[in-house]
C-alpha positions in Angstrom: -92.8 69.6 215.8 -91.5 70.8 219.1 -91.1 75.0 218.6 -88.6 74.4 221.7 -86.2 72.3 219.2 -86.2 74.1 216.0 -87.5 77.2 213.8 -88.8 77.0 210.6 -88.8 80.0 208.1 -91.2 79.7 204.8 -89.2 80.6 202.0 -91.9 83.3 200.9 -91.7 84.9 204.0 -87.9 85.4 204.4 -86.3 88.6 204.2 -85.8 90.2 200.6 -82.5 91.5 202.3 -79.3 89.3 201.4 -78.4 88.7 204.7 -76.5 85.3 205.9 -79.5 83.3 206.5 -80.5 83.4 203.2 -77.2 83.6 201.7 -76.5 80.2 203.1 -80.3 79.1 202.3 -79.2 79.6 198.4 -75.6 78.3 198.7 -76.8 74.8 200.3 -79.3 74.5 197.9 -78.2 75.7 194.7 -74.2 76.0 194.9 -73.8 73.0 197.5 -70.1 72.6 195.0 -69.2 76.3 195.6 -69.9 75.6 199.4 -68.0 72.6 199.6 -65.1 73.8 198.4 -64.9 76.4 200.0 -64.8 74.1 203.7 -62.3 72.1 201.9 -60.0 75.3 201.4 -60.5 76.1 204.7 -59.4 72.7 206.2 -62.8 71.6 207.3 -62.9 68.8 205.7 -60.7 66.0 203.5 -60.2 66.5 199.7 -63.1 64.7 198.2 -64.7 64.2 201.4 -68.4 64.5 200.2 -71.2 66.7 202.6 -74.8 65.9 203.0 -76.9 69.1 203.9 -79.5 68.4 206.7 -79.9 72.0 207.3 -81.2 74.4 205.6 -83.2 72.5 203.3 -85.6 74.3 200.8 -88.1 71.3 200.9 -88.1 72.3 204.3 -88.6 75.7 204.4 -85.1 76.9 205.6 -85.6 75.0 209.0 -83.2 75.8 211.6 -82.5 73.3 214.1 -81.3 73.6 218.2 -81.0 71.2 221.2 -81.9 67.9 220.6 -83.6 68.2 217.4 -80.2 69.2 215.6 -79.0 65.9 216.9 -81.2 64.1 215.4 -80.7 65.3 212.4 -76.9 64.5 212.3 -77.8 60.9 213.2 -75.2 61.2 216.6 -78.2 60.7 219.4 -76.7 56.6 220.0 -73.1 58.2 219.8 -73.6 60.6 222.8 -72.8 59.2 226.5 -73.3 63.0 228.2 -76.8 63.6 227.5 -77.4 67.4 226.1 -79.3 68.2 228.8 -76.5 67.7 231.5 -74.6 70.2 230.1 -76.7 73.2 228.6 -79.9 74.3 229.3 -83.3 73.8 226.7 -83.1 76.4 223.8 -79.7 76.1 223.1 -78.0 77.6 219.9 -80.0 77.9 216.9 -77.3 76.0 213.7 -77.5 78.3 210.5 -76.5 74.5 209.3 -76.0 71.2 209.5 -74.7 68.3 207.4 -73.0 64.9 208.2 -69.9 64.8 205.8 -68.8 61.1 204.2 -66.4 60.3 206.8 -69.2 59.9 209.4 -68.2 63.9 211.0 -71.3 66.1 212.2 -70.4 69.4 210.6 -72.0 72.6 212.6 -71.9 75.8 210.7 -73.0 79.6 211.7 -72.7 82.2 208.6 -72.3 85.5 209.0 -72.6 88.4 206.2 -70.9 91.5 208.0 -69.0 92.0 210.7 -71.8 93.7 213.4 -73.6 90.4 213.3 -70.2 88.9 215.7 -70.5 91.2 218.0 -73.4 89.5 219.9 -75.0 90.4 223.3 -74.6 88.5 226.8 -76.9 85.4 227.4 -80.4 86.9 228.7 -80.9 83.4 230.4 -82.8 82.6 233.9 -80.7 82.5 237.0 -80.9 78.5 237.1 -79.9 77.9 232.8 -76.7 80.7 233.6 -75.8 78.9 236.3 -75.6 75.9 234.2 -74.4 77.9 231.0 -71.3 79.4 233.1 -70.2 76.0 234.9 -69.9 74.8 231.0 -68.3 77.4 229.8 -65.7 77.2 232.4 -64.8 74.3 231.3 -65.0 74.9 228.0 -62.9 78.2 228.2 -60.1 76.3 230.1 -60.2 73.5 227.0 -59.6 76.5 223.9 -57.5 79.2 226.3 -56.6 77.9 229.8 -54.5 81.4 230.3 -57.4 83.1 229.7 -59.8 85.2 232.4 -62.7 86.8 230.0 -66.1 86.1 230.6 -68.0 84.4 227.7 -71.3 85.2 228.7 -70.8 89.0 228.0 -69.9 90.2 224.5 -69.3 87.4 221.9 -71.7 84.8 223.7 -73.0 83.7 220.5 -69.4 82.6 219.6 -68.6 80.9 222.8 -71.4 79.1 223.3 -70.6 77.6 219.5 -67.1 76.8 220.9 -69.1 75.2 223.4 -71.1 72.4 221.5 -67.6 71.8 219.5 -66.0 70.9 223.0 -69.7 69.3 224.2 -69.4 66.7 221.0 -65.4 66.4 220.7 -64.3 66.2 224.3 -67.2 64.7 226.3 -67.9 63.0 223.5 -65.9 61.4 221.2 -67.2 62.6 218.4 -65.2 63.7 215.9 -67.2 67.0 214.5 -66.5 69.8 212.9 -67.5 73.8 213.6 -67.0 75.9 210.5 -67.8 80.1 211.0 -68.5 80.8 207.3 -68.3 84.3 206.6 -69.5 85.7 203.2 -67.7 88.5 201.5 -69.3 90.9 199.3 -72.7 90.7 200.6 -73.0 94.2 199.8 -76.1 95.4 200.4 -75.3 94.6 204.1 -72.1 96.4 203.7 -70.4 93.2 204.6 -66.1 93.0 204.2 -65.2 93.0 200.5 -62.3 90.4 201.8 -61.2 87.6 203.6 -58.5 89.6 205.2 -61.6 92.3 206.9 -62.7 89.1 208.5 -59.8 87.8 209.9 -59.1 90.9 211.3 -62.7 91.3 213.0 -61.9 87.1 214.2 -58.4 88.3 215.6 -60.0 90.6 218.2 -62.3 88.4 218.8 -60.2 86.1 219.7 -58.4 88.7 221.9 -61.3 89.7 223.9 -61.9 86.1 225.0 -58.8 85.1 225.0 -58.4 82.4 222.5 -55.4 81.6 220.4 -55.2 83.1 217.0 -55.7 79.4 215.3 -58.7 76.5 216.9 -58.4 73.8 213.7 -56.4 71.8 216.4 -59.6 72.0 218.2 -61.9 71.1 215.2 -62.9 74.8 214.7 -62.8 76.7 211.1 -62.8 79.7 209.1 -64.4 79.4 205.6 -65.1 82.1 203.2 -68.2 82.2 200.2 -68.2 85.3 198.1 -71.9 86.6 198.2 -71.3 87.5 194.3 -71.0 83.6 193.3 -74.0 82.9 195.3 -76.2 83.9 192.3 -78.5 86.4 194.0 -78.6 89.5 191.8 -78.5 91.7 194.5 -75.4 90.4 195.9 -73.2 91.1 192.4 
């Protein structure tokens, strides 16, 4: 297995800390309902639209998946005329998950458990893979917010290059994907927001910094909640 495409956590070895990566871990593979629901609410996807969970998988050991491995596992590799490589450099984003919903839709998701984890640094990239990471984003950042002047390789990175595999599969393309930022509330022991509207407020400055309008589901782009306290982890209640 190419280290360069994925990472692989044992399950043994993962933090005891109820953090989002094993937040999610649990939700996919115990409360896949409560998850689903919760990216219906949100608009993600169709009432009664089924999801398959390609990542994380338990039997897997909570593999994460980047670059050309995640496509693989969403089955779109035949379905892509702009090669990955042509438009983002090797080690791309790590997914927190991946599934391939019942309508034939890729579904990329990132979790996040408090509000600190958003604030991301700047790509720490070699001068050849930024040169290619800014021409992308360029075009990417005229796509969500043409008005806009921020520079997404500074703070929020992590977010905009998420936006930027949306617009890499949607626009050059064709594919018709979804990118869902699940946020859990409640995660308390890492005094993550005890609501929904804590979130929204951390995503509406966000969105200010770089520029973005306040709404992207035109775009393909969610916002789905999970409370931690559902989840079933007793540290979490």
């Amino acid at each position: 297995m190419n280290l360069n495409s994925t990472r692989v956590q044992n399950l043994s070895k993962l933090s005891t800390t109820l953090g989002s990566q094993r937040l999610l871990l649990t939700v996919v593979n115990t409360h896949p309902d409560l998850l689903r629901n919760s990216l219906e609410e949100a608009g993600a996807i169709a009432e009664g639209e089924m999801i398959e969970w390609v990542s994380p998988l338990a039997r897997e050991g909570g593999a994460e998946y980047r670059d050309t491995a995640a496509l693989k596992k969403l089955d779109i590799l035949d379905r892509l005329s702009t090669p990955i490589a042509e438009f983002w450099p090797a080690r791309g984003p790590v997914w927190d998950g991946l599934a391939k919903t019942s309508k034939g839709r890729p579904l990329l998701l990132e979790a996040k458990a408090h509000i600190p984890e958003m604030a991301s640094p700047g790509t720490k990239a070699s001068e050849e893979s930024r040169l290619k990471i800014e021409r992308s984003l360029e075009m990417v950042r005229r796509h969500y917010a043409p008005r806009a002047s921020a520079t997404w390789t500074g703070t929020f990175y992590q977010y905009a290059n998420r936006l930027a595999f949306q617009f890499y599969l949607n626009e050059l393309n064709g594919v018709d994907s979804r990118l869902v930022f699940l946020s859990f509330i409640n995660a308390r022991e890492m005094n993550g927001p005890t609501s929904v509207e804590e979130w929204h407020g951390a995503t509406r400055l966000l969105h200010a910094v770089l520029g973005l309008p306040a709404d992207l589901r035109e775009f393909g782009v969610f916002h789905a909640f999970v409370d931690a306290r559902e989840v079933g982890l007793e540290a979490a209640r």
